[in-house]
C-alpha positions as CSV (number, residue, x, y, z in Angstrom):
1,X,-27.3,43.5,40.2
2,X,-26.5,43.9,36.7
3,X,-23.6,46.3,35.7
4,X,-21.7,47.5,32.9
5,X,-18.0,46.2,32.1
6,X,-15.6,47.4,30.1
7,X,-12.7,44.9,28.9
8,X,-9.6,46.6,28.2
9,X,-6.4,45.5,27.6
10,X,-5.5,43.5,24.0
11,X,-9.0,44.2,23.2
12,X,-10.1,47.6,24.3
13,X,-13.3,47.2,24.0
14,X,-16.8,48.5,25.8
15,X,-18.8,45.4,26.7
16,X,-22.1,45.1,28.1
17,X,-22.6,43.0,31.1
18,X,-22.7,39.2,31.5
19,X,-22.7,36.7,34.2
20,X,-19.8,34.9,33.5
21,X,-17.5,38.1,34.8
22,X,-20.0,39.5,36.9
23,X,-18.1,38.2,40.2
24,X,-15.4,40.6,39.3
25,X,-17.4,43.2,40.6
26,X,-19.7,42.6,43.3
27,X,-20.5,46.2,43.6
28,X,-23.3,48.5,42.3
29,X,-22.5,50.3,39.6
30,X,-20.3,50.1,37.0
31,X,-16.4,48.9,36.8
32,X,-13.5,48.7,34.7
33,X,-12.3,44.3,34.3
34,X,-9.4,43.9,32.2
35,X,-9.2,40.9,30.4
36,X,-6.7,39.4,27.6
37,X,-8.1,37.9,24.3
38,X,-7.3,34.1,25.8
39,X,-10.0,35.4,28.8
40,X,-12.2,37.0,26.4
41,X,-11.8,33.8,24.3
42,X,-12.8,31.3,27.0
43,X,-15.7,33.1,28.6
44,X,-17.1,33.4,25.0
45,X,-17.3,30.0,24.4
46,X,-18.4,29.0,27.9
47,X,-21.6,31.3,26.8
48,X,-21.8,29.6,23.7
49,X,-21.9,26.0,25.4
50,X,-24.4,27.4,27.8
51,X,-26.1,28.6,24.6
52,X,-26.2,32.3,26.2
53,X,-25.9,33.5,22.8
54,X,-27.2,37.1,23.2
55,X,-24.6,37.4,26.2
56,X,-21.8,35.9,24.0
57,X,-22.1,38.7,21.0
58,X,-20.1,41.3,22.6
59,X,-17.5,39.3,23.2
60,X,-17.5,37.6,19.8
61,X,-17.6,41.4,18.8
62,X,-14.7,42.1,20.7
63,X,-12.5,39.2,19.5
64,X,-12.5,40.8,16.0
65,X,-9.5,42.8,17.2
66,X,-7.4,39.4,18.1
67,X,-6.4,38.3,14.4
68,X,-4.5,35.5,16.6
69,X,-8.0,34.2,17.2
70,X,-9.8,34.6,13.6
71,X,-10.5,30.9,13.3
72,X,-11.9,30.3,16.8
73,X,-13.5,33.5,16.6
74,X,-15.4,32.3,13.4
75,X,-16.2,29.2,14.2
76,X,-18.1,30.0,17.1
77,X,-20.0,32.9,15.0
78,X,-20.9,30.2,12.6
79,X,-22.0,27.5,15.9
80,X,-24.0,30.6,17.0
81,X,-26.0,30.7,13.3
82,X,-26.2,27.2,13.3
83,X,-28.2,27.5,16.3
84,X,-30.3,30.4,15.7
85,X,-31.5,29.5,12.1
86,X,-28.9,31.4,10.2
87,X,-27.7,28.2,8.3
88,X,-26.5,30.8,5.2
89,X,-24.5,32.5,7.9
90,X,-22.9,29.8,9.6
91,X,-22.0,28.1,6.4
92,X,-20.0,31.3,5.3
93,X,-18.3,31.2,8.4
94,X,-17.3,27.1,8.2
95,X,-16.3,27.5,4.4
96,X,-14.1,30.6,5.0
97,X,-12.4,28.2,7.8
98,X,-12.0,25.7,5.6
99,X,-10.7,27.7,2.7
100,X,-7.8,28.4,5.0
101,X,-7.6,25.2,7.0
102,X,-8.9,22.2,5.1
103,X,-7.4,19.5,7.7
104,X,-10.1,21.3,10.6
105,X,-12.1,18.2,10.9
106,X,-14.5,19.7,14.0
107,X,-15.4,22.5,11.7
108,X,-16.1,20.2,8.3
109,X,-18.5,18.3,11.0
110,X,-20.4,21.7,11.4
111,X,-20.1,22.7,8.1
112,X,-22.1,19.5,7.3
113,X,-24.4,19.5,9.9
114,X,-25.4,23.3,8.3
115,X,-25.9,21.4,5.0
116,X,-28.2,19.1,6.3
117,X,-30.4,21.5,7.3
118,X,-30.6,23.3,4.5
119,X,-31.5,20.3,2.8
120,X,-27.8,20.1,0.3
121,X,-27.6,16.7,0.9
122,X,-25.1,15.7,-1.6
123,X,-22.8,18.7,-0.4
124,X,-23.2,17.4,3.1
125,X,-22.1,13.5,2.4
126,X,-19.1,14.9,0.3
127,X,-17.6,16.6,4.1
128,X,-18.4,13.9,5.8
129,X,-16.8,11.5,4.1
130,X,-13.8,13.4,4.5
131,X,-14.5,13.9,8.4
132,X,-14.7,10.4,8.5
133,X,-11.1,10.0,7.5
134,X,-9.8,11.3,11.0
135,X,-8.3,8.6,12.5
136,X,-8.5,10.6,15.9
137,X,-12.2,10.1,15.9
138,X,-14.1,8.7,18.7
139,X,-15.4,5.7,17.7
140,X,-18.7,6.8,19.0
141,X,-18.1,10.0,16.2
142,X,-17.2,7.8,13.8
143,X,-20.4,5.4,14.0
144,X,-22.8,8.5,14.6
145,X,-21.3,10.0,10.5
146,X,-21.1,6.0,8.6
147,X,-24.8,6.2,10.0
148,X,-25.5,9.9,9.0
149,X,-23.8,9.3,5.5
150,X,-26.3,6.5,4.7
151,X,-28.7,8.4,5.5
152,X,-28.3,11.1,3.4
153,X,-27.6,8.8,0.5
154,X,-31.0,7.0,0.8
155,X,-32.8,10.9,1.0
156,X,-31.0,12.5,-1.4
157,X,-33.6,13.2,-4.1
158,X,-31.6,14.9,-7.2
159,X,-28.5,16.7,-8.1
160,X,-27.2,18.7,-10.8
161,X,-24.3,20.4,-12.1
162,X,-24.3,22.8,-14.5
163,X,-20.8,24.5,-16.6
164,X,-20.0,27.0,-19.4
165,X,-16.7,28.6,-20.8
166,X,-14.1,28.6,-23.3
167,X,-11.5,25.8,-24.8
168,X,-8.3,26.6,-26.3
169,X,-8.5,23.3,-28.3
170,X,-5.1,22.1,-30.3
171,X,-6.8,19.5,-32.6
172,X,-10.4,20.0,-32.6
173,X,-10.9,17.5,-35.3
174,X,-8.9,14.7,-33.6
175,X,-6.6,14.5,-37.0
176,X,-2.9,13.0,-37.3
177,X,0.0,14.7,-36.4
178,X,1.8,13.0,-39.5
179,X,2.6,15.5,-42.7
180,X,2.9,12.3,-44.5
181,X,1.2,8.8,-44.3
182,X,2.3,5.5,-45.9
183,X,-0.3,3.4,-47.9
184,X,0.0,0.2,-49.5
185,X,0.7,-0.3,-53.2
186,X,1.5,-3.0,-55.8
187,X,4.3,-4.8,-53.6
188,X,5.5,-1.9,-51.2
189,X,4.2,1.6,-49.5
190,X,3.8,4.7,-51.0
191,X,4.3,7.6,-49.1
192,X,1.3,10.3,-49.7
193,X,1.0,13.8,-48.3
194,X,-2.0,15.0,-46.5
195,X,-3.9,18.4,-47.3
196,X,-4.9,20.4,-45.6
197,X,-8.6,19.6,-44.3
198,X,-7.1,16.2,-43.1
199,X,-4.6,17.7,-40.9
200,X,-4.7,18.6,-36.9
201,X,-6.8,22.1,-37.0
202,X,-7.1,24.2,-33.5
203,X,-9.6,26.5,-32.8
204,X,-11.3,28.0,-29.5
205,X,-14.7,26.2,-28.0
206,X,-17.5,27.3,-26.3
207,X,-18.7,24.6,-24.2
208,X,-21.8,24.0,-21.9
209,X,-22.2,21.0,-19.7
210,X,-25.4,19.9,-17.5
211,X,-25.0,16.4,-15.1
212,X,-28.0,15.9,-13.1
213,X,-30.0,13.1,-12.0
214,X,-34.0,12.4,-9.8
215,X,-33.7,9.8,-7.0
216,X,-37.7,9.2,-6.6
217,X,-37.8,6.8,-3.3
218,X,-40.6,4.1,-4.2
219,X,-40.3,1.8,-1.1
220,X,-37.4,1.6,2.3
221,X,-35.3,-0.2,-0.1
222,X,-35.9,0.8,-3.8
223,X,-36.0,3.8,-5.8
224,X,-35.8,4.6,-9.3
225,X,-33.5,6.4,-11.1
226,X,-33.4,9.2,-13.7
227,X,-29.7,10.8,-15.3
228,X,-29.2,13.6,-17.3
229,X,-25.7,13.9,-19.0
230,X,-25.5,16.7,-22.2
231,X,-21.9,18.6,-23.1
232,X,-21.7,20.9,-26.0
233,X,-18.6,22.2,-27.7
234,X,-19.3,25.1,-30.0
235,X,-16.3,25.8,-32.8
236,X,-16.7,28.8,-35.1
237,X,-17.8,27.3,-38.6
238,X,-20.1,24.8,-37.0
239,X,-18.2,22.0,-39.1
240,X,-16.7,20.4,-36.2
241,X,-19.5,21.2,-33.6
242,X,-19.8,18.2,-31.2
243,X,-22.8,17.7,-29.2
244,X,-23.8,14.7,-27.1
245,X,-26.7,13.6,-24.7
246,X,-27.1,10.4,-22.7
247,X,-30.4,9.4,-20.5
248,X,-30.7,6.8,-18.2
249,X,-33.5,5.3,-16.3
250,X,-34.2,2.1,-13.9
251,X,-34.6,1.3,-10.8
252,X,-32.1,0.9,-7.8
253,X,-32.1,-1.4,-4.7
254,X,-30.5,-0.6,-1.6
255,X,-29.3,-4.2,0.4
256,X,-28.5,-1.8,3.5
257,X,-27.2,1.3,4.0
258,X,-23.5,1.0,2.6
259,X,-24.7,-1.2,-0.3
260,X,-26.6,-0.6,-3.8
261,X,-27.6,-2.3,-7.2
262,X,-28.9,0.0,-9.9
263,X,-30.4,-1.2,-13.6
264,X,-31.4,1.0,-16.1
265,X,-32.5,1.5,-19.8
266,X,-30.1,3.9,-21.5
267,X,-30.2,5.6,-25.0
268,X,-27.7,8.2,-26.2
269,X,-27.8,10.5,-29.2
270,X,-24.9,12.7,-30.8
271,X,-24.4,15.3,-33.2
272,X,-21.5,16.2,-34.6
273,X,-21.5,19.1,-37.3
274,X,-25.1,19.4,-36.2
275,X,-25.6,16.4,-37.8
276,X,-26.9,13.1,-36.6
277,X,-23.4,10.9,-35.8
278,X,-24.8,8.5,-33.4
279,X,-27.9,6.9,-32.0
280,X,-27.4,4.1,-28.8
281,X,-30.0,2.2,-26.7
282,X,-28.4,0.2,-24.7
283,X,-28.5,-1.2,-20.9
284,X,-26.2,-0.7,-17.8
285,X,-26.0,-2.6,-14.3
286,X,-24.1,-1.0,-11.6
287,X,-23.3,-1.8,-7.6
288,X,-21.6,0.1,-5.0
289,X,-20.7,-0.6,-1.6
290,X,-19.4,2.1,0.6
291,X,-16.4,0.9,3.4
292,X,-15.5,2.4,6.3
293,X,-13.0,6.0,6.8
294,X,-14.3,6.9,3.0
295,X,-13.9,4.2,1.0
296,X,-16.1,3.4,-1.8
297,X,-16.1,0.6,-4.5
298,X,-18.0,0.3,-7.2
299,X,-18.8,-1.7,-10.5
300,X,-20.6,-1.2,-13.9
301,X,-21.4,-3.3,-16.9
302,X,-23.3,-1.8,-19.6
303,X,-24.6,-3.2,-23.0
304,X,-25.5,-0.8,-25.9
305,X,-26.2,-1.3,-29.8
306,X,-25.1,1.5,-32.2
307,X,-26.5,3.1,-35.0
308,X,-24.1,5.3,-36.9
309,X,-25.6,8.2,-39.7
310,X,-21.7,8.2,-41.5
311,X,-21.5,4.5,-42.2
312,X,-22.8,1.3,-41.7
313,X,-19.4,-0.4,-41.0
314,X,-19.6,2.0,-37.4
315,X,-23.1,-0.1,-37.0
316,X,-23.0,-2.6,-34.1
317,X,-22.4,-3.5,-30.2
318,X,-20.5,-2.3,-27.3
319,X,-20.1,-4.1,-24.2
320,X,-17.9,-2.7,-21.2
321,X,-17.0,-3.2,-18.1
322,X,-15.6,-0.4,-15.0
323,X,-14.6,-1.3,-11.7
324,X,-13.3,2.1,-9.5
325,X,-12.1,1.9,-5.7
326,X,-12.0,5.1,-4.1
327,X,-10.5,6.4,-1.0
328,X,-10.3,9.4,1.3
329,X,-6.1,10.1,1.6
330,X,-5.1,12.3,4.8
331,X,-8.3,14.7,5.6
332,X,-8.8,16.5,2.1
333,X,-7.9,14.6,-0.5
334,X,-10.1,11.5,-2.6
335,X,-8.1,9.4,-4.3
336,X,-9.0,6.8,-6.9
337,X,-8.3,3.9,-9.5
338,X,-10.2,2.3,-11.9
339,X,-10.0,-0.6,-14.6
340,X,-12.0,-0.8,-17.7
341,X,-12.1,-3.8,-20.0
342,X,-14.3,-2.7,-23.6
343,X,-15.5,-4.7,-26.7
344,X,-16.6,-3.2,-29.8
345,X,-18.4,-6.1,-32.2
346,X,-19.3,-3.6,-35.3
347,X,-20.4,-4.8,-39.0
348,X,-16.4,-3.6,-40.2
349,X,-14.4,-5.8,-39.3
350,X,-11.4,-3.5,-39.0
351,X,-13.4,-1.1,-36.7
352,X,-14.3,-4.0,-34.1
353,X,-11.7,-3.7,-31.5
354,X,-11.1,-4.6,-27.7
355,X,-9.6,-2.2,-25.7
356,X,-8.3,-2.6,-21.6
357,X,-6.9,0.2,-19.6
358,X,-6.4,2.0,-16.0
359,X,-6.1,5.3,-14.6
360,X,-5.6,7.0,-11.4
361,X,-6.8,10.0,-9.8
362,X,-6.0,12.3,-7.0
363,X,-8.0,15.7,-5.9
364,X,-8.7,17.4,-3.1
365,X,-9.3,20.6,-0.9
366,X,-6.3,23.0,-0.2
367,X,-6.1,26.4,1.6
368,X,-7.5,29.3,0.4
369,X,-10.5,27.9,-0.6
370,X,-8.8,25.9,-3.9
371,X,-9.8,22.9,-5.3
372,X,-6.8,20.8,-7.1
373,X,-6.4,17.7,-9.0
374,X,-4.5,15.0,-11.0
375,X,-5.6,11.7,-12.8
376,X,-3.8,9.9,-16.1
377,X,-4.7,6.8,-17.4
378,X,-3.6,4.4,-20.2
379,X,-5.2,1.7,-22.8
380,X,-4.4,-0.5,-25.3
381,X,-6.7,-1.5,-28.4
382,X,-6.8,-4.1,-30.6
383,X,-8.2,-4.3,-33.7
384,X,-9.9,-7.1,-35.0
385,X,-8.4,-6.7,-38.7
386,X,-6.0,-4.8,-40.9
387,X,-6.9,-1.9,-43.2
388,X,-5.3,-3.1,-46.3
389,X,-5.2,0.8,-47.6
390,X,-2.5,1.4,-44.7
391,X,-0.9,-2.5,-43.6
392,X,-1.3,-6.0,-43.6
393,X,-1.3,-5.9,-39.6
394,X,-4.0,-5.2,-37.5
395,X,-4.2,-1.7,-36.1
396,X,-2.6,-1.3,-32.5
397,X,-2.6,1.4,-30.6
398,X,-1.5,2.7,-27.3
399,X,-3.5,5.5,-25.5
400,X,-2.2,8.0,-23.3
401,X,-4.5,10.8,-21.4
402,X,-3.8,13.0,-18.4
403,X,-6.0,16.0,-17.0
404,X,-4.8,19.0,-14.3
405,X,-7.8,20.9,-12.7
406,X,-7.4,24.1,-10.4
407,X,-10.5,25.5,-9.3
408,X,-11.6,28.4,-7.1
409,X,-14.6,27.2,-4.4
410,X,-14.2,30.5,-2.6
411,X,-15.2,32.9,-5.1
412,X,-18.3,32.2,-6.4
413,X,-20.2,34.7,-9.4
414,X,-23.9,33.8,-9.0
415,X,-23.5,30.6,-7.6
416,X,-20.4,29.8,-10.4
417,X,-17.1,29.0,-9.5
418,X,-14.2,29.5,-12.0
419,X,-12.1,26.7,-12.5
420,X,-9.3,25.9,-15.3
421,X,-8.5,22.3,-16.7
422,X,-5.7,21.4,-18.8
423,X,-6.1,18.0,-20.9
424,X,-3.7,15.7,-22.8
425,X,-4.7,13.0,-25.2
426,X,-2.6,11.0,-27.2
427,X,-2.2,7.8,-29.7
428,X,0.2,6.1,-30.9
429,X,-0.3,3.5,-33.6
430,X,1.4,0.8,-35.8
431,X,-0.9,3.2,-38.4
432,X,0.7,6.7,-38.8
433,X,-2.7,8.3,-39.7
434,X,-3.7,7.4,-36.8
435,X,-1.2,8.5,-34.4
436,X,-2.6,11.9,-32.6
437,X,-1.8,14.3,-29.8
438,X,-4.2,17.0,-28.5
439,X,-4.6,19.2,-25.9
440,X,-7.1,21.4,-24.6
441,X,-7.2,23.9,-21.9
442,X,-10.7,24.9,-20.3
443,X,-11.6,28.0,-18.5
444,X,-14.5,27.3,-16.7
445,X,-17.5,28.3,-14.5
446,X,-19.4,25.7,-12.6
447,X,-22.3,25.9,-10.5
448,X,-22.7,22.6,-8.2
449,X,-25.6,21.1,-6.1
């Protein structure tokens, strides 16, 4: 016979009946049971496992009063939509987890699982590859998400990212930090003094970003590919407006599930000033191999040929090559490193230059729903040939960048996060007008997917 219960005690709450309790009072009628939150906490989830859902709400109700159990209590809310269709729900539930402890590996496992069905693929891949990181896995677990995460990367059909805010900007026309510059005349140098318009000038950007890309699948192994890369930085004036595009399109072959080779056509267009600067066509060949516990490598040459509306001497070829290695450090965190090696073969001689450089990258999840991260990197170029106006040497220059993000997943305005980013780029050259320092910070909103 079915009764009415009412759990008292830490929780003090009116509960309806359940079966899990009802030996506690074998007689008709109702009767008081007095159980602590650790009781109330157990018998919930044994309903859950015995998906008794409808029995389990009261007592998920009741556990709101036991702040010691707010994360158990909301994870098995969020199991509980998973279940019952309410993917929005228990995603909610799995990211507020999260937000507050990022090493929960069980709950990142759900929180993926909700993705999947909701068809955000490329969210979904990005928490388990962080799962997979747990070295406390089973190794059943760990097979059952390598095999999952391949999955998802051969389905996954497009993505986008779109971003817009302001930029504090330092040196928006990338000018010298000298006053003074030395040029060459008769036998010796003569120092000369700069005006104004060819000194450092800051100002306050508006910027706009969109990243996106089409996966169309064309057979079990290949698809081909279509990406979509435009930023905007909007200056008052409209003199130092800089606007660039970049769309790329080719096929891409998958040798098995951890393993790809991509080829495709590329042209690029900017505009700085609203003015034509730059037109490229070019090609790029990349690979990518995926490893086990979150590991990825990758490679990418690409080839392009340069048309430049300011002069002719900018007119020529780029080639470059990128190797990265990435890796998943303790739960949350991706960290990276990456090579380059570039050649620029132009029609002036004392533009063509080979550059080589690194950098290295850390970011992750931290509590409270914050996103953090940290990469620098450094270069060296060398110049083909001297400009005689400023040396008999060849221009040599060392570059320096670095870049601090902090971002807010948690909050979210319309499906836009706020993030800030603070950026640091410097040269320094043998050639004092080149020598520049610049930096930018970036208050952001940023919609993912």
């Amino acid at each position: 016979m079915r009764g009415h219960f009412l759990v008292a005690g830490l929780l003090a709450a009116t509960l309806p009946a359940t079966q899990a309790i009802a030996e506690d009072c074998a007689a008709p009628g109702p009767c008081t049971v007095r159980m602590s939150a650790d009781q109330v906490l157990h018998t919930a989830e044994k309903l859950v496992l015995e998906r008794r859902f409808e029995e389990a709400a009261p007592l998920l109700a009741a556990l709101e009063n036991a702040p010691q159990y707010k994360m158990q209590r909301a994870f098995l809310i969020g199991y509980v939509d998973s279940e019952t269709g309410n993917l929005d729900g228990a995603i909610n539930e799995f990211r507020g987890i999260l937000r507050d402890h990022p090493d929960q590996t069980r709950v990142r496992l759900e929180l993926a699982r909700a993705l999947m069905l909701k068809g955000q693929d490329f969210s979904a891949e990005h928490h388990l590859r962080l799962a997979a990181k747990d070295r406390d896995l089973p190794s059943e677990v760990a097979a059952t998400i390598r095999s999952q995460r391949g999955i998802l990367r051969d389905r996954r059909t497009w993505h986008f990212d779109v971003n817009f805010g302001l930029a504090p900007d330092t040196n928006i026309n990338s000018a010298t930090r000298a006053d003074t510059i030395d040029v060459v005349f008769g036998g010796g140098t003569l120092p000369l003094s700069l005006n104004h318009d060819a000194q450092a000038k800051s100002g306050v950007g508006r910027t706009g970003g969109f990243s996106g890309g089409v996966r169309l699948k064309m057979s079990p192994k290949t698809a081909m590919l279509v990406d979509l890369d435009t930023q905007l930085v909007d200056y008052s004036g409209g003199s130092y407006d800089d606007l660039t595009t970049q769309l790329a399109v080719g096929p891409e072959y998958k040798f098995d599930a951890r393993t790809s080779f991509s080829v495709q056509a590329l042209g690029a267009q900017r505009w700085y000033g609203w003015r034509t600067a730059t037109t490229q066509a070019g090609m790029k060949f990349g690979a990518q191999r995926y490893l086990d516990r979150g590991e990825r490598i990758g490679i990418q040459f690409d080839v392009r040929n340069t048309v430049d509306a300011f002069s002719p001497e900018y007119r020529g070829w780029s080639l470059g090559a990128y190797g990265t290695y990435e890796r998943v450090i303790g739960k949350t965190m991706v960290a990276s490193a990456s090579v380059f090696a570039r050649r620029e073969m132009l029609q002036g001689a004392v533009y063509s230059n080979q550059e080589y450089g690194l950098s290295l990258g850390i970011g992750g999840e931290f509590p409270l729903g914050i996103n953090a991260g940290i990469s620098g990197g450094m270069s060296r170029v060398a110049y083909d040939a001297p400009m005689l106006i400023f040396s008999n040497s060849a221009r040599r220059d060392w570059r320096l960048n670095g870049r601090v993000y902090l971002g807010l997943r948690s909050f979210r305005l319309f499906g836009f996060s706020p993030s800030l980013t603070y950026t640091y780029v410097s040269a320094d050259s043998n050639y004092l007008f080149y020598k520049t320092n610049r930096n930018r910070l970036s208050f952001n909103l940023a919609h993912y997917l």
